[in-house]
C-alpha positions in Angstrom: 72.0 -22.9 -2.5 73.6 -19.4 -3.3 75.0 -19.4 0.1 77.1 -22.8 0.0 78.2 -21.2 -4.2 79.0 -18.2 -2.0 81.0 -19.9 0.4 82.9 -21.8 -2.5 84.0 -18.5 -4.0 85.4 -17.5 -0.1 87.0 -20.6 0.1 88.9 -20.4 -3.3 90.0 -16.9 -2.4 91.0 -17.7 1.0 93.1 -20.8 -0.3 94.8 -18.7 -3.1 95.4 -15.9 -0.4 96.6 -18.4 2.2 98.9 -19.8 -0.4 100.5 -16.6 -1.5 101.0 -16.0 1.6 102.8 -19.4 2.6 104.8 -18.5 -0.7 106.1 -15.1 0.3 107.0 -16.3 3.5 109.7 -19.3 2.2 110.6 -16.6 0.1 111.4 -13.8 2.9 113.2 -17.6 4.4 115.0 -18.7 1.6 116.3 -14.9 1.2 117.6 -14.6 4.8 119.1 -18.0 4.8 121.1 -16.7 1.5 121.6 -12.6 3.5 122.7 -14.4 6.9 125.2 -16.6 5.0 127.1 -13.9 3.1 127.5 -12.2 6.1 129.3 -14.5 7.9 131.4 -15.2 4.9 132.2 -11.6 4.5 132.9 -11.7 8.4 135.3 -14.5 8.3 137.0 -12.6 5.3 137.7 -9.7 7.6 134.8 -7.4 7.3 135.9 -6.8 3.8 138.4 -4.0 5.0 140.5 -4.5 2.0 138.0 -3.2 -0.5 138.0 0.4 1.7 140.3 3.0 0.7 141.3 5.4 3.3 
């Protein structure tokens, strides 16, 4: 019987781990998505050249 409360204990910290991990990765997602569009608005702006001085 200790092995199957043993096994519950692994399974709970494999399902939090698993779902921290499913978490950071829409995160690392959701912040490229927002990176990949900025840059392509600061591209069609022109690079933003206008904010160098030189």
């Amino acid at each position: 019987m200790s092995l199957s409360r043993a096994f519950g204990v692994m399974g709970i910290l494999y399902a939090v781990f698993m779902t921290a991990v499913a978490v950071r990765g829409v995160y690392v997602l959701v912040r490229a998505i927002i990176f990949l569009r900025l840059a392509k608005a600061e591209l069609k702006r022109g690079s933003g050249s206008e904010g160098r001085s030189g």
